[in-house]
C-alpha positions in Angstrom: 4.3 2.4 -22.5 8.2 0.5 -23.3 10.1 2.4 -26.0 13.5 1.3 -26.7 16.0 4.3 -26.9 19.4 3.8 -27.6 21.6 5.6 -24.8 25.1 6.3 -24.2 27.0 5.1 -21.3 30.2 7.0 -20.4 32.4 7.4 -16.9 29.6 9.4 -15.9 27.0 7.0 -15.9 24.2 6.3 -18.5 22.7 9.5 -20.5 19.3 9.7 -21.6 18.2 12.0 -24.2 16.2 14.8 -22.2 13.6 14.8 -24.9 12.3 11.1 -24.0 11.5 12.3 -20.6 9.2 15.5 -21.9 6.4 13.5 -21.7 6.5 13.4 -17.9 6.2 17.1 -18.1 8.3 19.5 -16.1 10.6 16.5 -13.8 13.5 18.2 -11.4 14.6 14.3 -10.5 14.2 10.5 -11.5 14.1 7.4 -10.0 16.1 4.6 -10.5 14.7 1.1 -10.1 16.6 -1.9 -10.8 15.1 -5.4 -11.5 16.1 -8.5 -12.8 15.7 -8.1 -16.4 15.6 -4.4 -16.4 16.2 -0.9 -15.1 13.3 1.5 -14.8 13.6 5.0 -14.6 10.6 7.2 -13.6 9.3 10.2 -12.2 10.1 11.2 -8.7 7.5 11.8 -6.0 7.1 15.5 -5.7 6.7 15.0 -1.7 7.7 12.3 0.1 5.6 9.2 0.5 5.2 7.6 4.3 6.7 3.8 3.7 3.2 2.4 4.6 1.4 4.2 1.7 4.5 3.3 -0.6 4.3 -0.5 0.6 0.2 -0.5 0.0 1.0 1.0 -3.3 3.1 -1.7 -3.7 0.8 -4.1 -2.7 -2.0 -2.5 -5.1 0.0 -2.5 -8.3 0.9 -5.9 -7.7 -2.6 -7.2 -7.2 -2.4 -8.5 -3.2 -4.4 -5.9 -2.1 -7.7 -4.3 -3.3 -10.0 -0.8 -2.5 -13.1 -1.7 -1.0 -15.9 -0.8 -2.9 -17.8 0.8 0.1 -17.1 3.0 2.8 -15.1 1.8 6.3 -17.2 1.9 9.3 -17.1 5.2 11.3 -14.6 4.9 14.4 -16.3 5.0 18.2 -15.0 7.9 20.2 -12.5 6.5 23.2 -15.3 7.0 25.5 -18.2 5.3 23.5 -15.7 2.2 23.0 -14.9 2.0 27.0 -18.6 2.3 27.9 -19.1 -0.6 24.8 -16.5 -2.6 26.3 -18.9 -2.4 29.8 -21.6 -3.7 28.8 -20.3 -6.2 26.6 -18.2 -7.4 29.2 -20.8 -8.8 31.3 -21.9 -12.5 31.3 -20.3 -15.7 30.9 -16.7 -16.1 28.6 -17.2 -16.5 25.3 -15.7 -20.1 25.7 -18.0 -21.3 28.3 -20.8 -20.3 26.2 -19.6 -22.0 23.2 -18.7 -25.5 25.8 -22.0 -25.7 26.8 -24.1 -25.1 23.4 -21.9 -28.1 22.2 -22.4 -30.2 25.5 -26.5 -29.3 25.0 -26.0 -31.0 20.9 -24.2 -34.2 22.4 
């Protein structure tokens, strides 16, 4: 929602009328964010956000990166990835594998 507002700017800074903010409901402190053609001010976080989850925000709002739709894959336990790592460790490189399927096509 953009709603113009006329403001007052003094020594102190810029004043906003209080009663444009009481839609956010009860706000102890705003953000300031300053782009190119405008400033934005907005609610504070009420607890602080790690800088990965504020960059994926980020990322979200700005349509680079999406929720997936299903569920992640459950993580292997140390021990079930080590004894995975074993047995798939066995055998010929992947490479050499790969080298001779495309010397068996020429």
């Amino acid at each position: 929602m953009t709603t113009p507002i006329d403001v007052k700017v003094t020594a102190e800074g810029v004043l906003v009328p209080r009663p444009l903010l009481a839609a956010w409901g009860d706000v102890e402190e705003v953000e300031v964010e300053q782009r190119a053609d405008a400033i934005i001010i907005k609610p504070k976080d009420a607890y602080p956000v790690s800088q990965r989850d504020r960059i994926v925000r980020e990322m979200k709002a700005a349509g680079l990166v999406e929720t997936l739709p299903w569920a992640q894959p459950p993580t292997a336990p140390p021990e079930e990835r080590a004894r995975l790592a074993e047995r798939l460790s066995s055998g010929k490189p992947l490479s050499q594998v790969i080298v001779e399927e495309r010397e068996e096509r020429a």
